[in-house]
N, C-alpha and C positions, 0 to 999 in steps of 0.2 A: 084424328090421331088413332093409330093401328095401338089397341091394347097389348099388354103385352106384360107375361108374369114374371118374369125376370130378366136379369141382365146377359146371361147365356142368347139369347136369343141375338146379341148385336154381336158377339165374338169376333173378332178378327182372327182365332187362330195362331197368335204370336205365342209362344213360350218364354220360359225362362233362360233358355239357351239363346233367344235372339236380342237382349237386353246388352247395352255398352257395356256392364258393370258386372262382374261378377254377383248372381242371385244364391245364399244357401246352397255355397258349395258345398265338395265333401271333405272340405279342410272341417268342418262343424259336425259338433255331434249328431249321433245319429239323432238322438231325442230332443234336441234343439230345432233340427234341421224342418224335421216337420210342424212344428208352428209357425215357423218362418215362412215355408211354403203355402202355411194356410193365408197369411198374409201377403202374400204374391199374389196369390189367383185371387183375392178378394182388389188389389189393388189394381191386378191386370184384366179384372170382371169391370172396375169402375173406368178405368183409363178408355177401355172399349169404348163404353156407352159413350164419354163424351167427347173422344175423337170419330165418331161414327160418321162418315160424310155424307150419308142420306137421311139417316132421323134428323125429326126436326126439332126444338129446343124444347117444348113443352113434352114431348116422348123421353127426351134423355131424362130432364128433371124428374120427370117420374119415375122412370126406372133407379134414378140415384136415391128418391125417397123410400121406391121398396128396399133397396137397400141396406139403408139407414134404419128405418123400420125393423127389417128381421135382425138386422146388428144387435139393434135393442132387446129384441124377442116382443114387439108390437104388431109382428106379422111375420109370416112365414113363405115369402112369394122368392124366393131369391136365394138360390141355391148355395153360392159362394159366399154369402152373407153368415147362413144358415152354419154353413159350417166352421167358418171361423169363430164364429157365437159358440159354438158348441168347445171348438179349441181352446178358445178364451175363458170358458167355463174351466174346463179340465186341467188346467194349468194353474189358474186362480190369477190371469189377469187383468188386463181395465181396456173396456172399450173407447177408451179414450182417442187413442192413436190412430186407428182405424175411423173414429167417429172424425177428426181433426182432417184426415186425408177424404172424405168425402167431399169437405166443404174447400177443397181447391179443385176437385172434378166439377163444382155446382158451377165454381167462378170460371171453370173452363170453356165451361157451357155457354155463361151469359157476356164474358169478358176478354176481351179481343185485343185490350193494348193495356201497355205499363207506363205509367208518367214518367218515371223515375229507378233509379237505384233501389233504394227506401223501399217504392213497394212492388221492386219483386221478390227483395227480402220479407217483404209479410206475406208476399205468397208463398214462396219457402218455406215458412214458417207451418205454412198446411199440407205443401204438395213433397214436400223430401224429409224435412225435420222430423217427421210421425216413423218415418220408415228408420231409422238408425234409433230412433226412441224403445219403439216396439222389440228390436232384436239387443236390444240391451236388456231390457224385461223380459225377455224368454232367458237370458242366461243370468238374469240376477246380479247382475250391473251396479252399482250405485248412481244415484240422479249424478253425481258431481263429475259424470262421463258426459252430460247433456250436451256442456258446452263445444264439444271438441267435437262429440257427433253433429252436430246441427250445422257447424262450419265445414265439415266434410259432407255431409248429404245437401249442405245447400252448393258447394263447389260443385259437385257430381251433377246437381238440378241445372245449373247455370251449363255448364258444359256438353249437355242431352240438347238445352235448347239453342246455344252457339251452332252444336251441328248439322242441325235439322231444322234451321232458322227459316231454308227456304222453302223446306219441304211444307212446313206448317204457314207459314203464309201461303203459299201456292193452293196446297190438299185444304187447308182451315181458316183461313185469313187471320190467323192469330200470329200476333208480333210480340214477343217478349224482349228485344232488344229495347230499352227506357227511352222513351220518345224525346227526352232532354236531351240525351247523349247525340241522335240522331239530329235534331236541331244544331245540337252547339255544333257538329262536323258538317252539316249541310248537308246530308243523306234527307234522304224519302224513301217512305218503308214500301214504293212501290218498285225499290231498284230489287229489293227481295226476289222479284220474278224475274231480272236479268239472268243469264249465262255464267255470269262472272261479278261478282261484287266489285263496284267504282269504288276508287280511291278512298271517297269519304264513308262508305259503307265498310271499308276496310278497317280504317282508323275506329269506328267503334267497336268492332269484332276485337279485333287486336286490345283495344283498352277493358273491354270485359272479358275479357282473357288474362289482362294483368289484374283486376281487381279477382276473379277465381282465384289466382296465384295466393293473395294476400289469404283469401277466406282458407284453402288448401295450405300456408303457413300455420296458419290458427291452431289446425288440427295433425301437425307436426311429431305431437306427444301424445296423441289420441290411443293409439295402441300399446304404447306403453301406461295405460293407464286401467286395458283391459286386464281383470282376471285372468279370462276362459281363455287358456293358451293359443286355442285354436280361433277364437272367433280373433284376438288380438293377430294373430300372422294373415286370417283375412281381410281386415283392418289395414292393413302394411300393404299390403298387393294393391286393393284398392286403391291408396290413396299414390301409390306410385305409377299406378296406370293413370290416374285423373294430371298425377303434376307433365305426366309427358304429353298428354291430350291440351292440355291449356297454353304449353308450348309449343304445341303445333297449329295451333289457332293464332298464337300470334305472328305468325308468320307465314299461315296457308288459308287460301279462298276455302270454306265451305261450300260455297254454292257450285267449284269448279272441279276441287283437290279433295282428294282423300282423304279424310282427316280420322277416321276408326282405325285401329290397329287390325291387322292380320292376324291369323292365330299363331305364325310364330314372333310377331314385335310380342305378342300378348304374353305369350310364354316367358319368353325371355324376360321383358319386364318384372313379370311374376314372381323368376329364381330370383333375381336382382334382389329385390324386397325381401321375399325368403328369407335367402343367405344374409342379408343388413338386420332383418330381425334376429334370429338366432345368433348373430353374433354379439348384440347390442346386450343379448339376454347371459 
C-alpha cells in the first residue's frame, strides 16, 4: 500500500457545480454559504477516496481514518478535514455530522449490496441525512426540522443512486438497488451492465421511484418549516427538481435515457418552486 497523507491526493476533480442537486447556492447567505462549502469539499474529499477505482480497500480506509482523525483534531494529515475542523470550531458547531457521513464512505468501501429497503434507509441515515442536518445547524434551524430534512436528503440519496445505478455497478461493482426487490421481480444485478434495462429491471427502478415519491411526500412542508427565508426557497427548488427526477425514473431507462435535467428543464423547474414559495408566503 502506497502511503499517502491525505485525501487530496485521490481527487477526482469534480466540483460543486457538477453535483444533481443544487450545493450552497447563492440564494444563501453569504456567511452561511461558507460553512456549507466547508462541508462540501470535506464530503467531496471523502466521496473521492472511496469511489476511487484504483486504491485498494485497505488505502481508502486509511485515508477516511486520517480523516476522521484530523475531524477530531487527533491528527493533522488531511487538509479538508483540517479545515472544516477549524470551521466547525468558529461557528461553535458539532462534529457530529461530518463524523456520521464518514462512516457511510467506510461502508462504501467494504459494502457492495443492500438486502432490503430497511437498510438502505440506514444507510441514509449516514450518507444523505448528516448533509441537511449540518446546513440546518449553520443556519440555526431547530432539531423539529430533522424530520422532513432526512426524508428529503434520503429522497435526493435514493435518486443519485436510481441514476447512476449502472454506472456504479459497471466503474464499482456496487448495487444499491435492495436485492429483495430484485428477487421478488426476477432481475439479476448482472443486467446492470446491459444497454438497456429488462423488463424486470425496470419494474424495480420504477417501484423505487414511487417509494422516493412517498419519502419526497414526507417532506412536502419542509420549507415551510424553515426560518432562513433564503435557505427555505432553496429547500423548495430542491425538492421540486427531486419530485420531477423520481418521475422520470418511473418511466425512463437509466441505463439507456436521459434522466438529469438540462440547464434549462433546471431552471425552469427552479422559477416554478420560486414563484409557489413566494406565493404560499
Amino acid at each position: 500500500m502506497t502511503a499517502i497523507a491525505g485525501s487530496d491526493a485521490l481527487a477526482s476533480g469534480k466540483g460543486h457545480r457538477d453535483e444533481n442537486f443544487p450545493v450552497a447556492s447563492r440564494l444563501l447567505k453569504r456567511e452561511h454559504r461558507a460553512p456549507v462549502m466547508a462541508f462540501y469539499h470535506f464530503a467531496r474529499a471523502a466521496d473521492d477516496v472511496a469511489d476511487h477505482p484504483d486504491a485498494g480497500e485497505a488505502e481508502k480506509l486509511a485515508l477516511l481514518e486520517a480523516m476522521r482523525a484530523t475531524l477530531t483534531g487527533e491528527g493533522d494529515a488531511d487538509a479538508p478535514s483540517r479545515a472544516l475542523r477549524e470551521t466547525i470550531a468558529r461557528h461553535g458547531l458539532t462534529p457530529r455530522h461530518p463524523l456520521d457521513l464518514l462512516e457511510a464512505f467506510r461502508r462504501d468501501v467494504t459494502k457492495r449490496r443492500y438486502a432490503s429497503w430497511d437498510e438502505l434507509m440506514e444507510y441514509c441515515r449516514y450518507s444523505a441525512m448528516p448533509v441537511g442536518r449540518f446546513v440546518l445547524d449553520v443556519h440555526g434551524e431547530p432539531r423539529s426540522t430533522w424530520a422532513a430534512s432526512d426524508a428529503l436528503c434520503a429522497a435526493l440519496q435514493v435518486i443519485n443512486h436510481l441514476q447512476d445505478c449502472a454506472k456504479d455497478y459497471r466503474a464499482l461493482d456496487r448495487v444499491y438497488l435492495p436485492a429483495d426487490l430484485l428477487d421478488k421481480a426476477g432481475a439479476r444485478v448482472e443486467e446492470l451492465g446491459a444497454e438497456r434495462a429488462s423488463p424486470a429491471l425496470r419494474v424495480v427502478i420504477a417501484a423505487l421511484a414511487e417509494r422516493t415519491q412517498r419519502l419526497l411526500d414526507e417532506a412536502e412542508g419542509f420549507a415551510r418549516q424553515i426560518c432562513d427565508r433564503r435557505l427555505a426557497l432553496e429547500v423548495a427548488i430542491i425538492r421540486r427538481l427531486a419530485v420531477s427526477l423520481a418521475a422520470r425514473l418511473r418511466v425512463r431507462d437509466p441505463l439507456a435515457d436521459r434522466v438529469h435535467h438540462n440547464k434549462a428543464e433546471a431552471l425552469g423547474l427552479a422559477a416554478m418552486a420560486a414563484i409557489g414559495r413566494i406565493a404560499r408566503r
